[in-house]
RORO-46364 format. One record per residue: x, y, z of N, C-alpha, C in turn. Coordinates in steps of 0.1 Angstrom, whole numbers, plus 5000, padded with zeros to 4 digits. Layout:
! RORO-46364
XYZXYZXYZ/...
//
This chain:
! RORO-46364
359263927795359364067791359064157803/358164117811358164187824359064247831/360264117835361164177844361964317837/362264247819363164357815362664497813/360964497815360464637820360964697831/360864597842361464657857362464707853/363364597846364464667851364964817841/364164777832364364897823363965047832/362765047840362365157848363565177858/363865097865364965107878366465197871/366765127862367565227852367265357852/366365347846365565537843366165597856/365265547866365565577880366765637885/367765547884368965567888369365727874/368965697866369565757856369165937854/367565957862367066077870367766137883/368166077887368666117901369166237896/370366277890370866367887369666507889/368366497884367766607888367466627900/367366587911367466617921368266697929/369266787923370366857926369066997922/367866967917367667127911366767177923/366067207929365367267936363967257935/362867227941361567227936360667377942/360367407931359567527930357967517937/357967607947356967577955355567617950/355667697938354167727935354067677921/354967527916354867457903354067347903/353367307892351967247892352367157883/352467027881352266907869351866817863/351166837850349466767847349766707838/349866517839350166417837349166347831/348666337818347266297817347466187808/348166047817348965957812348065827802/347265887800346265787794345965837780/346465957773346165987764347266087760/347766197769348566277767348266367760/346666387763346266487754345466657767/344966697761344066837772342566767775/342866727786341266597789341666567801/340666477805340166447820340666537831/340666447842340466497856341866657853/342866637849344066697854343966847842/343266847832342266917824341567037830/340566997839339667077850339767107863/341167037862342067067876342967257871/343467207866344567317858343267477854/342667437847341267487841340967617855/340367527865340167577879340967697883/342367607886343267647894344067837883/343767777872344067897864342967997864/342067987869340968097870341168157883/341668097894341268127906342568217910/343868117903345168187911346068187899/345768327889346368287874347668337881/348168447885349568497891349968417898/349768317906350368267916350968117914/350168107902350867937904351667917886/352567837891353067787874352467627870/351667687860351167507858351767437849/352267327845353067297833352467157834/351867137818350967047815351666917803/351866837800352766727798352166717781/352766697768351966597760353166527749/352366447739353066377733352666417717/351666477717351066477699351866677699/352266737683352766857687351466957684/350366847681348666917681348167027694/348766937706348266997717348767117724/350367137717350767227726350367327724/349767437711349167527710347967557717/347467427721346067397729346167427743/347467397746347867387763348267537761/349367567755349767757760348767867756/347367797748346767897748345367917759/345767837768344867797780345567887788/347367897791347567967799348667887809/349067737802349767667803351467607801/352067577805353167587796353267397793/353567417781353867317775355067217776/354967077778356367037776355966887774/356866847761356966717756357266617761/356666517759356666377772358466347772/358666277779359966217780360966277772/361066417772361966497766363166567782/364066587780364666677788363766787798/363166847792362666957796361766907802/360666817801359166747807360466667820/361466657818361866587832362366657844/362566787833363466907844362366937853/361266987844359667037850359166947859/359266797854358166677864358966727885/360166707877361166657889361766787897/361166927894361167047901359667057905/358667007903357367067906357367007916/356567117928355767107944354866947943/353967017930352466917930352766837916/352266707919352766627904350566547907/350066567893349266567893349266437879/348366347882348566237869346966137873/346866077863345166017859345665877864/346665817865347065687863347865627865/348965707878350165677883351265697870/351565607865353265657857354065717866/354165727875355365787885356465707894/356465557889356765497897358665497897/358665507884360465547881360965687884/359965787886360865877889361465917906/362565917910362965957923362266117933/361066077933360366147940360866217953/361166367953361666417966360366447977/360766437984359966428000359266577999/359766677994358666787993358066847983/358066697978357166737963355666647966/354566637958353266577959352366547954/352166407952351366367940350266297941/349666397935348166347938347466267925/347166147926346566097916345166077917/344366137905343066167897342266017897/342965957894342665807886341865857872/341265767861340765767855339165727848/339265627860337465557857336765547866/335665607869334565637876333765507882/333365507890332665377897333565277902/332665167900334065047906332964907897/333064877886332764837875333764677872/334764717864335164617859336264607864/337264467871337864477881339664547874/340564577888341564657883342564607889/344064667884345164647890345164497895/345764507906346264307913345464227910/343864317910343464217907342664117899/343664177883343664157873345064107867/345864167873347264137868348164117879/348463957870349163857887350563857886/351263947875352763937878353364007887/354163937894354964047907355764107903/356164147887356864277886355764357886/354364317878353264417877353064457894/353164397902352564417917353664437923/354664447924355964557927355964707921/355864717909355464857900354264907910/353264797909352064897916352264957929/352764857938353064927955353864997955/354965017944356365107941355665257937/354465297931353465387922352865427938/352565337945351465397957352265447964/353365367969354065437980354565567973/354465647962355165727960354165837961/353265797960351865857958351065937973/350666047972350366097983348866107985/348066167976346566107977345966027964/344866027967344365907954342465997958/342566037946340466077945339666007944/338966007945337765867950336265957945/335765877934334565917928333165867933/333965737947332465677952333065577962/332165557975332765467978332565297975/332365297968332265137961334365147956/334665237951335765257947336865237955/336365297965337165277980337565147981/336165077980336364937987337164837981/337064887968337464777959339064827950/338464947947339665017933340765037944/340465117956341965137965342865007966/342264897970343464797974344064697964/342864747953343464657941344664767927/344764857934345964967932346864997942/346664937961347664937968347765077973/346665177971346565297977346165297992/346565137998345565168016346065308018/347565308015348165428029348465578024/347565608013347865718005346165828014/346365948014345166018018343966018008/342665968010341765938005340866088003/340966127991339766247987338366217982/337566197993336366117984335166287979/335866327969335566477959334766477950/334566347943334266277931335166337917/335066347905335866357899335666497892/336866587889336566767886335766737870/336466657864335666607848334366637850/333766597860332466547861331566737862/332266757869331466897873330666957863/331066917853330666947839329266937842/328966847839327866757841326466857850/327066917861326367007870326167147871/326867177857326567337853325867347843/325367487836324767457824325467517817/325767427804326667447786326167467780/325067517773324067517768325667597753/326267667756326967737750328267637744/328367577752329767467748329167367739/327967327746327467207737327367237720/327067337720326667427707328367457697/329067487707330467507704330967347700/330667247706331567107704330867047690/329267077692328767007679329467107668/329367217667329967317655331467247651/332067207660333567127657333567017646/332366937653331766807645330766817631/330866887632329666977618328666867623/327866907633326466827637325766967637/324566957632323667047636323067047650/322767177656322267167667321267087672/320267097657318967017660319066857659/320566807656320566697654320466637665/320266487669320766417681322066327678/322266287690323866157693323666087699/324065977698323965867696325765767700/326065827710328365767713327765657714/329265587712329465447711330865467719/330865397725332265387736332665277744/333065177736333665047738334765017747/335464937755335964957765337564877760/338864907765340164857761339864637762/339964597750340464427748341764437748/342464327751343964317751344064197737/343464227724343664147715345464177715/345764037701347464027704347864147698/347164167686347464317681347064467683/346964447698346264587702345564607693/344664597686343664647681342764627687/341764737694340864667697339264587695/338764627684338164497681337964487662/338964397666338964327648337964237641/337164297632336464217628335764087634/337263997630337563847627337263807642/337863947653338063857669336963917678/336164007670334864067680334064037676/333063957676331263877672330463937680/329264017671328164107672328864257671/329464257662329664427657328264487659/328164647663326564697664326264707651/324664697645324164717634324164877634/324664947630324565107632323265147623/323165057612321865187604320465117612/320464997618319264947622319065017634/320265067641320565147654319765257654/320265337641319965497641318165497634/317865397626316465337622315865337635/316065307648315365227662315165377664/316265427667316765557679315365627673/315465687658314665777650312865757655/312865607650311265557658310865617674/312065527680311465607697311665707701/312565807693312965967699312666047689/312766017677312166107667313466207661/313266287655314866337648315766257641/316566337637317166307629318766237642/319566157637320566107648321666097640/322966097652324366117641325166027650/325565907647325865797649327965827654/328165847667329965877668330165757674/331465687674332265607681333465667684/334265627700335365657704335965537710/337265487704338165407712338965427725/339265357729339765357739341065417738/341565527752343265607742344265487744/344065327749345165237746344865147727/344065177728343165117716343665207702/343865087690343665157677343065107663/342965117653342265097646340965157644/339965097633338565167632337865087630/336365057635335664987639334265007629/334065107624332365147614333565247603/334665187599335265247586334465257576/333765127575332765127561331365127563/330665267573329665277576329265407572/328465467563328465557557327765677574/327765797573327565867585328065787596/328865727600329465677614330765747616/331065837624331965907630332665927636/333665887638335565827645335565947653/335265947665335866067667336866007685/338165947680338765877687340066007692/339966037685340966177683340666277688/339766287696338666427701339866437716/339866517718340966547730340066527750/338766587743337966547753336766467756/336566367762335566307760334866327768/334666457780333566457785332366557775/333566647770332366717758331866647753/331966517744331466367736330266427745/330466377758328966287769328166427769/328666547771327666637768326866707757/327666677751326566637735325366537732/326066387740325566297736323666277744/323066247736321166217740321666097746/321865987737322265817747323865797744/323965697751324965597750325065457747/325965407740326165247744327565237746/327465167759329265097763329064937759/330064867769330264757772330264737784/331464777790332264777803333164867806/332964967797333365117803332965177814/334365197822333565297833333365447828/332865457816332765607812331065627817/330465487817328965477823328865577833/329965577842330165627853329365797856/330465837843330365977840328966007833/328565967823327565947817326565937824/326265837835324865817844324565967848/325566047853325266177862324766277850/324766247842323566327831321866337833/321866157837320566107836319866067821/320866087814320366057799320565897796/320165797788319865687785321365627783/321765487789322865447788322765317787/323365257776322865127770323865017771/324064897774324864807769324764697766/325864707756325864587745327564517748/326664377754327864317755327864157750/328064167736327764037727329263947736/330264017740331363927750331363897759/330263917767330263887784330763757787/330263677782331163557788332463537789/333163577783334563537777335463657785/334163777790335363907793335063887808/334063827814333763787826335363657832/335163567824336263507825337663567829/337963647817339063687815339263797827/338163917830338463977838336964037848/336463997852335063997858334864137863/333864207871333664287880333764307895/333664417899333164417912331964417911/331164487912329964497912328964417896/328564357900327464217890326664307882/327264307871326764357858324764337858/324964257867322764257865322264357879/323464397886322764517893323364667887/323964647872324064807869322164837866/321864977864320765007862320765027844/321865017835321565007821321064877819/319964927806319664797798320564697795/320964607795321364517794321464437780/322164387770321764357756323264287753/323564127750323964067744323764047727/322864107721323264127702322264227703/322364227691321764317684320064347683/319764307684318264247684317664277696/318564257709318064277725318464407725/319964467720319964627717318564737713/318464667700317164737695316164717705/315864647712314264617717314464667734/315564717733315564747746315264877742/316164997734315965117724314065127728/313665027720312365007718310865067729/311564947742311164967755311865027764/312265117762313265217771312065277777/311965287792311065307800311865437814/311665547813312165657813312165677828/311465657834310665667850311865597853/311565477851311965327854313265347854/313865377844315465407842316065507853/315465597851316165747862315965667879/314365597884314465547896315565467900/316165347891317065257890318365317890/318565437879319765547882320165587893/319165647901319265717917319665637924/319365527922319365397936320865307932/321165337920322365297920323165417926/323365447922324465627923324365617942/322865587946322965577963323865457970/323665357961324265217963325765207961/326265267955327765337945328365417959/327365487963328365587974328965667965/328265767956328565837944329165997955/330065997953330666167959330866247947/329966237936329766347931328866467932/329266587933328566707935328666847928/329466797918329966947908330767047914/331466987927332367087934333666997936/333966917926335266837928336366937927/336667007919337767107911337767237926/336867247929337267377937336967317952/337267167957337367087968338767057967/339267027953340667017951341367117955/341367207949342067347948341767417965/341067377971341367437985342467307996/342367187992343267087992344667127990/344867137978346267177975346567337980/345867437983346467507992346567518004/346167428008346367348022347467298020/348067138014348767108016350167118008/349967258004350967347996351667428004/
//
């Protein structure tokens, strides 16, 4: 099935060319947020920025697939256009700057004065990626085909460097080590949004959170975790029981899937809250008191809070196998918890000092280039190389 992907892409290919007769518009902007195709991550607070700073000057035209979002995007200040429609190809393949979380560019015939900067999407250098995870040489033709077309690649750390660049084939692309605009969040104060995001969720202010943010399995049925094929589902009420004892308050228990991921996971958990559909998940992490991942690099984003970050990984053996790390899951600075039981008692003995010291020293050890100035390090970038 691989190859008939390629060759399906090389088709497209040929079959775009035709836009190349149109002209690329030198002050056109295009925000590719290929992982969800919703108003979120890096290309989100890229746009966000750049529309504050230079609202007359630039045309931004932001990509989606659900018809939820487009009122979301033009009332930002954006113009809207439907994924793989005529019009989203007129726009990709006239814009200066082609802006995307995840490559997807590799079929379009890229003109030499156009420029694409890719965001990436996962922070740190965690759980391993691209080549060197996926050994097919159409997958590893696609990839070098995606870099070479690619002009810089952002870099959230240098552990990322070391590892995420060559196992995506970005040696020869210009390296932004900015950390990520998502993040900046994280280094202002929301005191006003947070209050805004919970009102969405009908959470009370005074309540606490408690995300759950489980990381993409390649079960046969994309679902990502079924019952029958995931052993040690979290106990949510003994969860929210623990949380209550050592933090006190009342807690409101959300889960988010992964945007390749589908299905529901605490359907039949009375107060447990889907919110897979939320367009942004860095609001989630600014809401959220803790976390539990697995092998998400959302940890990533999350650590720069300094708030409590937990994992439960009743699969480690099997996902070690299947796809291991860079960096050795016993030097992350989260608690560490294979069931349920080691979850709770970690909850239990959550040691606060101890956690934040271990935080810093990783984030030092990471080669963390986060500083809350990603977005407006970008935006003097691209008018540089605009």
């Amino acid at each position: 099935m691989a190859w008939i992907r390629w060759f399906l892409k090389n088709l497209i290919t040929i079959l775009l060319y035709p836009f190349q007769l149109f002209r690329v518009n030198l002050n056109q902007i295009f925000f590719l947020n290929s992982m969800s195709y919703k108003w979120g991550d890096n290309p989100k607070y890229i746009a966000l920025y750049l529309r504050r700073l230079h609202n007359k000057d630039l045309k931004l035209v932001y990509a989606y697939k659900e018809i939820s979002q487009k009122n979301i995007l033009e009332s930002n200040g954006l113009i809207a256009v439907k994924y793989n429609t005529i019009q989203y190809f007129y726009y990709i393949m006239t814009s200066r700057v082609i802006i995307t979380n995840n490559g997807g560019i590799s079929y379009l015939p890229i003109k030499k004065s156009q420029i694409v900067l890719n965001t990436w999407h996962g922070g740190g250098a965690y759980k391993k990626t691209g080549i060197d995870v996926y050994d097919s040489k159409y997958y590893i033709k696609d990839c070098r085909l995606n870099a070479k077309k690619t002009t810089a690649i952002l870099i959230s750390c240098k552990k990322f460097e070391e590892f995420g660049i060559p196992s995506m084939c970005f040696e020869r692309c210009t390296k932004l080590p900015f950390g990520f605009p998502r993040n900046d969040l994280f280094f202002a104060k929301n005191s006003n949004l947070r209050e805004q995001v919970k009102k969405k969720l009908n959470i009370s202010i005074d309540e606490k959170v408690m995300l759950y943010v489980p990381t993409y399995r390649n079960f046969e049925s994309n679902v990502l975790m079924r019952k029958e094929a995931f052993d040690g589902r979290l106990n949510v009420i003994k969860l929210l029981d623990e949380l209550e004892k050592r933090w006190g308050g009342k807690w409101k228990f959300l889960y988010r899937l992964h945007p390749l991921a589908s299905g529901t996971l605490f359907d039949d958990i009375t107060g447990a809250i889907n919110v897979s559909d939320y367009g942004d998940v860095q609001e989630l992490l600014l809401i959220s008191d803790a976390m539990i991942t697995d092998y998400s690099s959302i940890m990533w984003d999350f650590s720069l809070t300094g708030r409590p970050c937990f994992i439960f990984a009743p699969d480690l053996d099997s996902y070690m196998q299947s796809r291991d790390f860079y960096v050795p899951i016993a030097q992350w600075p989260f608690p560490l918890a294979h069931n349920n039981l080691e979850l709770l008692e970690n909850i239990k003995k959550f040691a606060s000092e101890d956690y934040m010291k271990n935080l810093k020293k990783h984030l030092k050890e990471m080669g963390s280039y986060e500083s809350g100035t990603a977005a407006e390090s970008i935006a003097k970038w691209l008018v540089k190389v605009m």
